[in-house]
Each structure stands twice: as C-alpha cells, then as structure tokens.
N, C-alpha and C positions, 0 to 999 in steps of 0.2 A: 486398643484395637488396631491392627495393623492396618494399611491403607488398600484401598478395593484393587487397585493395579499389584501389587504384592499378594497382596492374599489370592488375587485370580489371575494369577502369572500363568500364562499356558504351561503343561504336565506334557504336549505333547505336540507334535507337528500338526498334527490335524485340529486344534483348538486355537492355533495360529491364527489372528484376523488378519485376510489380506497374504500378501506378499507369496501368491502361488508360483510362480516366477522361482522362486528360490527352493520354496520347499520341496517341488518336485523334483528341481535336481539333485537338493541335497537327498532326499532319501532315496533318489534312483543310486545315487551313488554310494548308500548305504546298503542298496538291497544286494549289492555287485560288488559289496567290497573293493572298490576301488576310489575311495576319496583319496586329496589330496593332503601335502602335507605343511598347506597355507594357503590360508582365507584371507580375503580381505572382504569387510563388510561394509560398505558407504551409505549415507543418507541423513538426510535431518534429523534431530532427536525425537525419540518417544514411537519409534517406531517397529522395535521389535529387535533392533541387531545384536543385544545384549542378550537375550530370550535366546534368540535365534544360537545362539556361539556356545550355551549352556546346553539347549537342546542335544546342539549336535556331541558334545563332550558327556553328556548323560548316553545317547545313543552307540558312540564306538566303545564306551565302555562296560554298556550293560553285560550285566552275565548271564540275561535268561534271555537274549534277545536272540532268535534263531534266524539261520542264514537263509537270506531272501526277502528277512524282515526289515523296516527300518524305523518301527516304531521304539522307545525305549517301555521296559516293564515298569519302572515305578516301583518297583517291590523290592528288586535285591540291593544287595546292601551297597554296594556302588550308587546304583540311584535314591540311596536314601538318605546318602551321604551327601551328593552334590545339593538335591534341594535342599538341604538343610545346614548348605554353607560349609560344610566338614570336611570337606572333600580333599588331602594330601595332594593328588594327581590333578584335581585344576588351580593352576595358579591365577586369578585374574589380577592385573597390575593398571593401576589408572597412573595413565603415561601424563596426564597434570603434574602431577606431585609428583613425581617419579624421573625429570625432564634428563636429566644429566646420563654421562657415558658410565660413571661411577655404579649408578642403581640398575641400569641395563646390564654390566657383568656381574654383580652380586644376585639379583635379580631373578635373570636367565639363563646367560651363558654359562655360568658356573652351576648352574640349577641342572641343564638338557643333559651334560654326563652322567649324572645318577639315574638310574632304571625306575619306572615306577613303583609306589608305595605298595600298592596292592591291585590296581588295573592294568590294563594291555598299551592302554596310552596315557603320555601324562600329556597334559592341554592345556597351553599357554593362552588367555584371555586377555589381552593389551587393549583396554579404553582409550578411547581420544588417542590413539596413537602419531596424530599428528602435531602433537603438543613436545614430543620428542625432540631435543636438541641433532644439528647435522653433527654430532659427534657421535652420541646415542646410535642414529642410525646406521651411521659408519659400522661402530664394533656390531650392531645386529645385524649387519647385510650378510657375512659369513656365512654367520650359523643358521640364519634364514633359506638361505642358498642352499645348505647341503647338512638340513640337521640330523640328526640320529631316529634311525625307522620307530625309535616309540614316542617321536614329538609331534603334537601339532599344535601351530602357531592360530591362532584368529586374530585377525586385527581388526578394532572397529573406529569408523570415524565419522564426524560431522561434515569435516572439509577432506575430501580427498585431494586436492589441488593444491593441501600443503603437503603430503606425501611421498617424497620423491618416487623421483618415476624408475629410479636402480628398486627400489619395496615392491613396487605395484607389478612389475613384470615379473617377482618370482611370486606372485600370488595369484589366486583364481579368486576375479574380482564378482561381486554379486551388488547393484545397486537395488535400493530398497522404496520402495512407492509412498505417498500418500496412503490414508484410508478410505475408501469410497463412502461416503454419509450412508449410504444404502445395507455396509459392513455392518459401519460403527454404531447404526443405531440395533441392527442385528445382537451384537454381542452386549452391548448394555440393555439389554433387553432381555436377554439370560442371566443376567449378574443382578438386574431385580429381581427376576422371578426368584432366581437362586436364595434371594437375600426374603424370599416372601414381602415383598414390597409392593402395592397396587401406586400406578405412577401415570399420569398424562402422556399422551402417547406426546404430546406437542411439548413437554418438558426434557423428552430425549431426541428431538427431532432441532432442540434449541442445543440442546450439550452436544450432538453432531456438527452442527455448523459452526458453532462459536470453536471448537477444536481444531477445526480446519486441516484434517486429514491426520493428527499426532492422535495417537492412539492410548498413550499414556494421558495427556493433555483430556481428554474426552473422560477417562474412568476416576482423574482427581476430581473433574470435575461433578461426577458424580458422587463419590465421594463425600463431598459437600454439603448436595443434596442430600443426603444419607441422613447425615450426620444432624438433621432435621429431626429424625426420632420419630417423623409421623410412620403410622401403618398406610397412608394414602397420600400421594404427595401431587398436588396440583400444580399449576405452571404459574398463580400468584403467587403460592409458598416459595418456590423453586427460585424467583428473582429476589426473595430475601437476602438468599446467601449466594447467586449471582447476581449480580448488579448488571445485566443484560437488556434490549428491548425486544421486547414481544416480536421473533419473527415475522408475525399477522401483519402489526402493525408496520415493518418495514417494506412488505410487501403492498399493503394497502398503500404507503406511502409515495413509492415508486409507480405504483399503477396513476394515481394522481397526477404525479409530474409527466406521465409518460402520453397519457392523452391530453395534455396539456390543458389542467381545469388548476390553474393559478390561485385563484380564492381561497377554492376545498384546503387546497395545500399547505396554505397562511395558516390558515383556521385549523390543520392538523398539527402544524406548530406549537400554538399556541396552547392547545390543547392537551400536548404531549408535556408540556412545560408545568398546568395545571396538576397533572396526576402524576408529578414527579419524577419523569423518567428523566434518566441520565443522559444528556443532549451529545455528550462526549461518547458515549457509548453507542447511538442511537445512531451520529452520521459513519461510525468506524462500521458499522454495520449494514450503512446504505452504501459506503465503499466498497464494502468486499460483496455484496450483492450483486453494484452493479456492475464489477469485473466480472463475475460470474455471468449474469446477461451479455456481458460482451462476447465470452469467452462462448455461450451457447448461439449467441448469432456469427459467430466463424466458424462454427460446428468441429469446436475442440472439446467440448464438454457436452453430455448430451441432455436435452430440455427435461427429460423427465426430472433432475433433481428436484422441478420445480415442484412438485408433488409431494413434498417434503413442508412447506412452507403455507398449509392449511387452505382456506378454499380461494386465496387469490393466487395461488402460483398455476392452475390453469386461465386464469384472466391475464396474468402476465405472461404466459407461453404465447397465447393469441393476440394480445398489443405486440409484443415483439417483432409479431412479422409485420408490421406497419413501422418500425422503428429501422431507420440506417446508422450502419455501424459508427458515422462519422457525428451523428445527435450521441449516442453513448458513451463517446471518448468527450466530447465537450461537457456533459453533465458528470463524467468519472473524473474528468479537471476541475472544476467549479466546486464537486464536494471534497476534493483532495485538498482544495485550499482552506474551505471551512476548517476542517480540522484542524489546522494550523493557528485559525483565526477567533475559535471556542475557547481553548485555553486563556486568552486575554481580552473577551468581552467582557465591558463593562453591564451591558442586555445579554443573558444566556442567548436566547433566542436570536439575535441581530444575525449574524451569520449566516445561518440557515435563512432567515428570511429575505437576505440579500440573495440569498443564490436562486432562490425558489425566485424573486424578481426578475433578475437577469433574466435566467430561463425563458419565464412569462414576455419578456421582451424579444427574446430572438426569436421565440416562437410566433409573434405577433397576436399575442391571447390577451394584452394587456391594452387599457386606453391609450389615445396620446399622454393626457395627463398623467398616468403611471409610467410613462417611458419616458419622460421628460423625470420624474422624479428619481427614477433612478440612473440616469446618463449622468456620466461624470465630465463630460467636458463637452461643449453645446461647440466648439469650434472650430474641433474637428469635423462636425455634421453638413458646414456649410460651403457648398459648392462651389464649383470656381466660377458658375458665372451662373447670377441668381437676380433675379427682377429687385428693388428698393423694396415695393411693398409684403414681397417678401421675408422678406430680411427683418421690417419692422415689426411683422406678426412673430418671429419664431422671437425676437429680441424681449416679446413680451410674454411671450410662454416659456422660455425658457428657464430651468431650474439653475443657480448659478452652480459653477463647478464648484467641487466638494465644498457644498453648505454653505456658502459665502455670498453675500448682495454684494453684486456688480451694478456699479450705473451703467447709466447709458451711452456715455464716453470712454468709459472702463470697459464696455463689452465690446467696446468698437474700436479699442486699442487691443485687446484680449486676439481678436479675429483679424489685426491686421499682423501680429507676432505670429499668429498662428499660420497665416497664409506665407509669410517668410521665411518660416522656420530655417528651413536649409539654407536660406542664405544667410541668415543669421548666426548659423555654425561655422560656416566657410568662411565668413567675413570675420571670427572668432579667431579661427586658423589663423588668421595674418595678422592679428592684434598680438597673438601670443603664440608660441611653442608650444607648451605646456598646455594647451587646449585642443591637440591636435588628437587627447584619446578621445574626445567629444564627438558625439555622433547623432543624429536623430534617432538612432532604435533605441538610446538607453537614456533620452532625458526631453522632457516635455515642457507644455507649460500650460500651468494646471489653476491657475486663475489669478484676478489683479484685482487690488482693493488697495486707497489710499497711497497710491503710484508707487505700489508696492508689487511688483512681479515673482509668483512662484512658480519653481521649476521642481518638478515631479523626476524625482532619478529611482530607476531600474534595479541600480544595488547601491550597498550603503559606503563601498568602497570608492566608487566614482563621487559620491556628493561627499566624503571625506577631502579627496583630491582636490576637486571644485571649490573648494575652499580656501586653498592653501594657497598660498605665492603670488598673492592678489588676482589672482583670475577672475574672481568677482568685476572685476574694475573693468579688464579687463573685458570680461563678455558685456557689460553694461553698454562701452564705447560700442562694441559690435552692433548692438542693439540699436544702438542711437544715429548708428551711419545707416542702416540699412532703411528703420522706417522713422528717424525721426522724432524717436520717445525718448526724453531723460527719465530711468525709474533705477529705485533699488531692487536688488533682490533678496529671495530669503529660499533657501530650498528644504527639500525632506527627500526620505526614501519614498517610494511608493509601498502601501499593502498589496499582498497579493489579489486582494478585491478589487482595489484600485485598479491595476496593470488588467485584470482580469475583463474592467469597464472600458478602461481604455482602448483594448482591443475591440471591441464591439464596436464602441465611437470612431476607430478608423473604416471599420469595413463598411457600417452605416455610409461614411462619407465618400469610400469607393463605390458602393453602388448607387449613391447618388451622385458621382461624376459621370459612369457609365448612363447613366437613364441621361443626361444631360450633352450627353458626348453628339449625337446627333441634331442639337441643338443647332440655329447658322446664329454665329456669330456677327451682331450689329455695334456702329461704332457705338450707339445709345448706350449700350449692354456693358459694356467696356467703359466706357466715362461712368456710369456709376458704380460700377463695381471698383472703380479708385477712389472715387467720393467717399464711398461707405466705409472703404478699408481706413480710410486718413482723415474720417471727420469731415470730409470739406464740403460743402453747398456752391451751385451755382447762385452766384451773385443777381448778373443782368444777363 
C-alpha cells in the first residue's frame, strides 16, 4: 500500500493545502502565458515545493489545457505520464547525490540542447539544490541565465542562504509557509472520509499540532494511524502507534501552573507517571505549547488556535489575559531545561517536579517550608544587615544547600564566604594570573561540610581550568586572607536546575536588600553583623 501523502498527492493547484501566495501567481501566470523560465522554491520540508514544481510542469505542458486556463486536465497523455513518473520532458535531479560540476553537465547542460521528447517544454526539477558544489553552480549559472525558450529550470531548497545570490537573482523566488492546524486538520479530514474511516475528531486535532505546520509530517502521521486497521479509530487507539500526550491533558496542565495551584500540578505529575504517559514527550509538548501562548500574547498568532485543544483552550484563552509576557518566558526557560534534565533522571518525574516547585516559589503559592526545601543556597538570601535573632531562626529553618547538613559553624562560615565573595575573587587575582578568567557570574559557593568548600561553576570549561596549575592552592590562600578560613576545596559543574535555583536565590536576596535599604544603620547593627559573619561572641 503506498503511503497517504503519495497516494493523496495533490492532481491539482486547487487541492493544494495552504500556500495561496504561490498558487495564485503561479496559475495567473499560467492563465496569461507568461511564466518565467526559472523558479526558485524555498522553505522547510514537507511542505509542498516538490508538488508544487510537478504541478507546474504537468500544467505548461498539458495538451488539453486551453488558453486562460491554468488548471492541468489529468487525462492526456502528457499528464499521465508525469504522475506516473514516465515523463522523458521532466527531469528531476536531487542535487544530494548529484553535488559535482561533472553530473551538472552530463545532467543538464548537455541535456537543454536537445528539443523535447514529445511536450512544448522540457522541465528541469533540481532538489536540495543547494547541496550543489560552487563549481556545479559555476557551469549552471550560464545556461540558467540564458537557457533555450523550451527549458524551464525549478529549483527547490531547504536552506536558501546556501544559494548563492549570482542563482537567486536569475530566478523568480516564491517562499513557502507553514500549514495553519485549522488547513491541516481540514485536509486529513477528507483523506479519512476518503479512506471511509470514522476518527476522533481530537485524534486529528493531535496529528495537526504534533506536525507543526509540515504537511507531509501530518499525513505520515496519519498514516500510522491508518495502518491500525480499525473502521473507528479513537484517540486511545491513536497513541498506540503515536507515542504522544493527550493535548487535553497539556492544556489542563498548563491551566494548573498558570493560576498557580502548585499541589493540583504535583499530583498531575505523578499521575501522568501512573498511566504511563511519555514524561519525554509530554514537556516537549508543554514547550511548544507554551511558545504558542507566548506567541498569542504578542498577538503574532491568533487565540483561536486554542479552540483546537478541547474544552481547556477556552479556559486558557481567559487565564492568559491575567498572565504577563515576562511569567511566560520564565516558565518557557524552566521547562526548556527539564528537557534536558528528563533524559538523565534517575526519578522520571523529578524534573518536572522541580520546575512545577520553583514556579510554586516565585509565585509565592508555596509554604515557607516548601521554599526553603527547594532553595539551593540559604546564603545568598541573607541581608547585609540583619538583627542576630534573626539570623538564628532562618539558621534553623534552613534547608542545607544542595542536600547536605551544614552545622552551625559551617553555616556561619558558608555566609561569611558568601558575603565576601568578590573580594575573594579579586584577592584571587593577585595570588595568581591564571585566575584572573575568574569572576563572580560564573562560579559560586554552593555549600561546606567537614572544612570542605564547594564551588558551583557555570560551564565545565572554567571548573576544568580551575583545576589545573594549582589554582586550587592558589584561591584557598585568597580565601584565607580575606576571611580567615583554612578549607579545601572540591568543585563541580552546576545543572541547569541548579543555575536555574540560584538565580531565584540572588533576586530573593536583592529584594531583600532593597526592603532593608531604608533601614538607619546602628553601630549595634554592624557589631553583630561581624560577630555572626566570623563566629565571634562578646566576651565582657
């Protein structure tokens, strides 16, 4: 059985999904006899340029196609030739395999002298034409320029931008769009009826999205489905043979985080986990979601898609307008990283449930005790100038940075490194050279245990370097001038969960400098704020 995009290859410009833009020209240009005699067709795959380049080559050369018209008949034997691959007068050539100046003259240019087999034009088909050697295009720029009145050239590409720009100006370029989900479920929609298929209307409304405007991409996928055998095909059957999650449910999901109910959200987790859905598949899905939301709250895209996405995408149309653009880019970062961070959980779910935390934290929907469980580093939170008995209450609430029991001399050494930091960098500088790539935005210090200091590095390049040539030693002395600590150290790279917490932990503790900033400063205030950073008690 041949494949549902082959088999329902458009016969004609007007079965064409999408790409009005093009068809109109080209068949005004068909009805007026005056096309050109070089195309260029650009745009992502699976989108029709191939179709498109065939059309046009069934249409100049139809023999029952009368003037005015620019539809081809499909009956004579010119067009019963090209569908059916036979065709002497179109050549197509896939410039992959083809790359060299050697196959471009045997090819073509030795090809366009001869007169057609039996049509009015013979039409040159070039795939991937920019897969072509700058030698290749050399000998075709000639005959491109000034070919013989029964040639025409189409050239189709993925990347126009490898093309050179001497091709592009003797061609009449056309770029080629996305599908609109609103198209593509249109036309799989005829291609079941076609096929006598009864189908969920929410099974082609998931093969629209997950396609993501490739048109081709959309009918394998259905396809697929197909190939199920049933005469009814539901949208359980349907994730048999896609390994997809339930739009419903991504929508419901996002409605959860978006009005910020933290629990719900754990608990959808966990539950998504129980009935087996693909956790890998499920955030790539909440990704491209929630660019979409982004992209509907800059009014690039327009809300109705949401209409598509079952009975929460009008409950998400209406939270959206409570949402600012700048909450959307930070939840489109935070699940950007899970996906990164799913591949190598040892908990499927960990991931996801960190992020759904975080959230829960900057939104303020979470206890103290759950913001303390998930902050990564308690020492950036604390102020520059902070009462004693404060200090001892957060010293006891505090969750120790990433998983580790800090005492209570160890926390109090942890917060006086912390409040140093930069001078512990710059006192670094003059210990060593070699430490001078060292900076506070690309390395921290992420907790002390057993007068063991670890430093949290940004990329894995800098904590390679930080190792070498004794700089260890090196930044120890720094360390030990500045506040007075002999400790080793041990580093690591940060995860992007990590880096992702730590940001949070700085902002925390700039808006708790600002709330602080109109504070008046007493000497009391200042004498303990050194006490506590250095361990020290008044004596008498």
């Amino acid at each position: 059985m041949a494949s549902i995009y082959r088999k329902y290859r458009p016969k004609t410009f007007k079965e064409m999904v999408g790409q009005n833009h093009i068809k109109l020209t080209l068949m005004s240009e068909l009805e007026q006899g005056s096309f050109t005699h070089a195309y260029l067709f650009c745009g992502p795959r699976g989108l029709g340029k191939t179709t498109i380049a065939r059309l046009m080559a069934k249409a100049v050369n139809c023999e029952q196609r009368k003037e005015g018209e620019a539809e081809p008949c499909n009956q004579c034997q010119s067009c019963l030739d090209i569908m059916a691959g036979r065709a002497l007068d179109m050549i197509e050539i896939d410039a992959a395999s083809h790359t060299g100046v050697d196959n471009v003259r045997e090819n073509i240019i030795d090809n366009v002298r001869f007169a057609p087999h039996r049509s009015k034009f013979k039409v040159f088909i070039i795939d991937e034409v920019h897969m072509l050697s700058v030698s290749a295009f050399n000998a075709l720029l000639k005959t491109l320029e000034e070919p013989p009145a029964h040639v025409i050239f189409i050239l189709c590409t993925t990347e126009a931008h490898k093309v050179p720009e001497t091709i592009i100006s003797r061609c009449q370029r056309f770029d080629f769009k996305k599908v609109a989900p609103v198209e593509a479920i249109k036309r799989l929609r005829m291609i079941v009826e076609a096929e006598k298929i009864k189908m969920d209307e929410e099974v082609l409304e998931m093969i629209a999205f997950r396609s993501e405007g490739c048109m081709r991409d959309a009918e394998n996928f259905l396809g697929q489905v197909l190939s199920l055998g049933e005469k009814k095909i539901t949208l359980e059957q349907a994730t048999l043979v896609l390994p997809a999650a339930d739009l419903g449910l991504v929508a419901e999901f996002l409605k959860i985080i978006l009005v910020k109910k933290t629990g719900e959200a754990l608990e959808m987790i966990n539950k998504l986990v129980d009935d087996g859905v693909d956790l890998e598949v499920f955030n790539r899905e909440v990704v491209i979601f929630l660019r979409k939301l982004l992209l509907v709250k800059e009014g690039v895209v327009k809300g109705d898609w949401l209409g598509m996405v079952g009975k929460f995408g009008g409950e998400l149309n209406t939270i959206l307008g409570g949402v600012n653009v700048q909450e959307l880019i930070e939840t489109l970062k935070i699940f950007l990283n899970v996906g990164r961070e799913l591949k190598d959980s040892e908990i499927p779910q960990l991931p996801l449930e960190m992020a759904v935390a975080i959230l829960g934290v900057r939104s303020g929907t979470m206890g103290t005790a759950d913001k303390n469980a998930v902050s990564i580093q308690a020492s950036y939170k604390i102020p520059a100038i902070i009462r004693k008995e404060q200090t001892e209450k957060e010293e006891r609430q505090e969750t120790p940075e990433l998983g580790r029991e800090i005492a209570k001399g160890e926390g109090k050494s942890l917060a006086a490194i912390s409040q140093k930091w930069n001078e512990i960098i710059k006192a670094s500088h003059k210990e060593s050279r070699d430490l001078m790539f060292i900076n506070e935005s690309m390395v921290w210090p992420v907790g002390i245990a057993d007068n063991c200091l670890e430093l949290g590095f940004k990329y894995d390049l800098h904590k390679s370097r930080f190792e070498t040539n004794g700089n260890k030693d090196f930044f120890i002395k720094a360390i030990k001038e500045v506040v007075g600590l002999d400790l080793q150290i041990r580093s690591k790279t940060l995860k992007p969960s990590e880096l992702a917490e730590l940001d949070m932990a700085r902002e925390e503790k700039e808006n708790s400098q600002e709330q602080l900033s109109g504070v008046k400063v007493t000497e009391t205030d200042i004498l303990g704020q050194v006490l506590d950073s250095f361990g020290g008690e008044v004596i008498e």
